[in-house]
C-alpha positions as CSV (number, residue, x, y, z in Angstrom):
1,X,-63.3,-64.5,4.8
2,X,-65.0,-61.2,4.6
3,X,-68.3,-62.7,3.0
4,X,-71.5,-61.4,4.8
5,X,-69.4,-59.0,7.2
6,X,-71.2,-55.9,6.6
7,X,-68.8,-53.6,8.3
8,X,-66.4,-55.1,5.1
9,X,-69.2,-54.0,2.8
10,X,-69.7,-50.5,4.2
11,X,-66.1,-49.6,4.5
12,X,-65.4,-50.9,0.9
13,X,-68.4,-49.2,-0.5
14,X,-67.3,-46.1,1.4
15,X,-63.9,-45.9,-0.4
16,X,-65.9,-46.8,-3.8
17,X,-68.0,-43.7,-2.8
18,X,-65.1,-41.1,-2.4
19,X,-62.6,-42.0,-5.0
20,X,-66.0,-42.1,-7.7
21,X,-67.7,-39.2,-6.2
22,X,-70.1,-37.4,-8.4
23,X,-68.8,-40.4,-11.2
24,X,-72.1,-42.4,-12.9
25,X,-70.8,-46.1,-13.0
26,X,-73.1,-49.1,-14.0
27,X,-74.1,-51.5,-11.3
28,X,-72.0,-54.7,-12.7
29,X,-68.8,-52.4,-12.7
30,X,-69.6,-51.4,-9.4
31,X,-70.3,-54.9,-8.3
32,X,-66.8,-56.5,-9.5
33,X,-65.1,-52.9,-8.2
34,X,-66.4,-53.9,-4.9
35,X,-65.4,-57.5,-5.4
36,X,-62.0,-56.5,-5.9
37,X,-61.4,-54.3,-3.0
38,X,-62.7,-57.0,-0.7
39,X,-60.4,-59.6,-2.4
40,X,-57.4,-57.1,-2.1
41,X,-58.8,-56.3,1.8
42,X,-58.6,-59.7,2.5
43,X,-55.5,-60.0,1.5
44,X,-53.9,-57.1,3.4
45,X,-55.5,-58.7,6.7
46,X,-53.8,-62.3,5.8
47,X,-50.4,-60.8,5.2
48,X,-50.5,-58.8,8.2
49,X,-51.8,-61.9,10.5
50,X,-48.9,-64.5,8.8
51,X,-46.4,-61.9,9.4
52,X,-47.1,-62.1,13.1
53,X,-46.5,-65.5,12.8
54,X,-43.0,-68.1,12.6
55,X,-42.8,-70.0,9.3
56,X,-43.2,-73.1,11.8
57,X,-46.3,-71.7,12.8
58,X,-47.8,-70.5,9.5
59,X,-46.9,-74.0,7.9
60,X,-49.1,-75.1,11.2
61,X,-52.0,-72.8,10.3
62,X,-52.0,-73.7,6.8
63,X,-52.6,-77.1,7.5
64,X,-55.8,-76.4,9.9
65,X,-57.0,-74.2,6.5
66,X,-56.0,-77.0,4.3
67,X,-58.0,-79.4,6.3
68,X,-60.7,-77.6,6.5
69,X,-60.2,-77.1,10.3
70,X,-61.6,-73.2,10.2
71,X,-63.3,-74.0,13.3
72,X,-60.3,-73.8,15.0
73,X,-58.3,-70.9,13.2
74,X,-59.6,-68.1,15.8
75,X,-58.3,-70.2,18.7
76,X,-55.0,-70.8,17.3
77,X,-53.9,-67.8,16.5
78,X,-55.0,-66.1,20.1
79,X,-52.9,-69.1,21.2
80,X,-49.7,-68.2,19.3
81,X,-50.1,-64.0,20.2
82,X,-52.1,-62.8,17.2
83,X,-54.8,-60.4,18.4
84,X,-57.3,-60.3,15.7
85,X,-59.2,-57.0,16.7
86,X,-55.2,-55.4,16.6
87,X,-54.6,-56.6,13.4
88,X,-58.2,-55.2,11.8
89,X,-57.7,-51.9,13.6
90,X,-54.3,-51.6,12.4
């Protein structure tokens, strides 16, 4: 989800930054850190988009995911209420 958004990278390297400041780490450690706290990121956003949601309508968006139907994820969820720019400011 995050892959290749490079506001993602720079707030997750950011955090790295200031909890590890002044700290020498090796560039592999820093590598699956980073991989982490975008996997654990991108889990905070999903949680706090499906509890927006109905069950109806998360079984409903589920089944565009499991379908491969991304295409149309952004459009259905501005359809059922969920503003996407609310839930990443938030």
């Amino acid at each position: 989800m995050l892959e290749g958004s490079k506001a993602a990278a720079e707030f997750i390297d950011k955090i790295i930054d200031a909890k590890l400041a002044g700290t020498e780490i090796e560039p592999e450690v820093r590598a699956n850190l980073h991989r982490n706290l975008t996997e654990r990121l991108e889990n905070q956003i999903i949680h706090a988009i499906l509890s927006l949601l109905e069950e109806h309508e998360q079984l409903e968006l589920e089944h565009l995911v499991d379908t491969h139907q991304v295409d149309k994820v952004e459009d259905y969820l501005m359809n059922h209420g969920v503003n996407l720019n609310q839930v990443l400011a938030g």
